[in-house]
N, C-alpha and C positions, 0 to 999 in steps of 0.2 A: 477105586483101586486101593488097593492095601499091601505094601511091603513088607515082607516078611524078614527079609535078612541083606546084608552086599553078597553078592554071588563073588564077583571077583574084583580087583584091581588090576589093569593092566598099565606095566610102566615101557620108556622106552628106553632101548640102553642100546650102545653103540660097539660093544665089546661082549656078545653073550658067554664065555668062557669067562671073563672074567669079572663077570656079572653073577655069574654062575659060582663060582668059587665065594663070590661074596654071600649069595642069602644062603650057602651050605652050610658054608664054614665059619661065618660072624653069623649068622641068626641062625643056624641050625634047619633050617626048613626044606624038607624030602619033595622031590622031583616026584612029579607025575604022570601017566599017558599024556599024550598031547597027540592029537589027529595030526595028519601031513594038511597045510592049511596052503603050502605051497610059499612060502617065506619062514626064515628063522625064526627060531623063539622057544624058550622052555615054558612048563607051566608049576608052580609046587602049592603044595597042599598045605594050608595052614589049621591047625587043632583040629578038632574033633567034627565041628559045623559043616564039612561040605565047601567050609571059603579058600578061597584059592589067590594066588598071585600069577598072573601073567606076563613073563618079560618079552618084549617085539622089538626086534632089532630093526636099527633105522640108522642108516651112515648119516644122516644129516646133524642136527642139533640136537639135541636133549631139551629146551627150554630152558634147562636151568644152567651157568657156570658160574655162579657164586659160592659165599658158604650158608650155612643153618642159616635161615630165615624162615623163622617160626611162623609167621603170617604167610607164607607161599602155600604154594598146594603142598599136599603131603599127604599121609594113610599114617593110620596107627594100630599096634600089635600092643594086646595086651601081654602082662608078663608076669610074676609071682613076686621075683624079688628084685627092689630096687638095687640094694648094695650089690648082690650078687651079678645085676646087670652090668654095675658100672666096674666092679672085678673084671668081668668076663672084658667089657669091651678094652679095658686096659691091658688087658693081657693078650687082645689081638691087636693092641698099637690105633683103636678107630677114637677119630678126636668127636668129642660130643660134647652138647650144652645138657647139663643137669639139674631140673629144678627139685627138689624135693618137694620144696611148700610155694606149688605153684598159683598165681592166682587162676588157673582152672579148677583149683579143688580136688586136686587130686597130682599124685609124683610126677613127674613128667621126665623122660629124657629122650635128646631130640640127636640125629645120625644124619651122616650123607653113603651112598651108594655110591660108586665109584665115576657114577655118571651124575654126580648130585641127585639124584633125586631124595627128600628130605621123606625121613622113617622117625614115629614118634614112636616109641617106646611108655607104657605109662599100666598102669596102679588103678584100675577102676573097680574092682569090687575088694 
């Protein structure tokens, strides 16, 4: 078997309106079809690859109520500019941890979603 690419992420979130608000309007990322699956949920399109982000609504738990823990699960979105991320995220008020000179070898900056779930942010090519 050989993988070619992530097809998608699906996260869960317990508020999809304001879930929704969130990866629109602090990440920028366009809504897409989504089939009637017969429960909530949006789907959005991320760059040019066909990858996608799945939100499924779920009243129960999230898994996570803490904060940034960089060792938990999480997903990552490449981006262009460091500084300009951490403008941006200032300018919508989202508290985040910044590495520049990360010991991964690359920028890294780490987010929560309003249902915690942890979003890395980083500098790979």
């Amino acid at each position: 078997m050989k993988i070619a690419r992530i097809h998608h992420v699906s996260l869960i979130v317990t508020d999809l309106e304001r879930a929704v608000r969130f990866y629109e309007e602090v990440l920028g990322l366009q809504q897409m079809q989504r089939p009637d699956l017969g429960f909530p949920g949006v789907w959005f399109s991320i760059g040019a690859t066909g990858q996608q982000l799945h939100l499924l609504v779920h009243q129960g738990e999230t898994g996570r109520s803490g904060g940034i823990d960089t060792r938990d699960g999480h997903f990552a979105l490449s981006i262009d500019d460091f500084d300009e991320a951490v403008r941006w995220l200032d300018s919508k008020g989202i508290a985040y941890e910044a590495r520049r000179e990360s010991k991964a070898g690359f920028p890294q900056i780490f987010i929560l979603d309003p249902d915690h779930n942890i979003i890395e942010l980083n500098i790979t090519s």
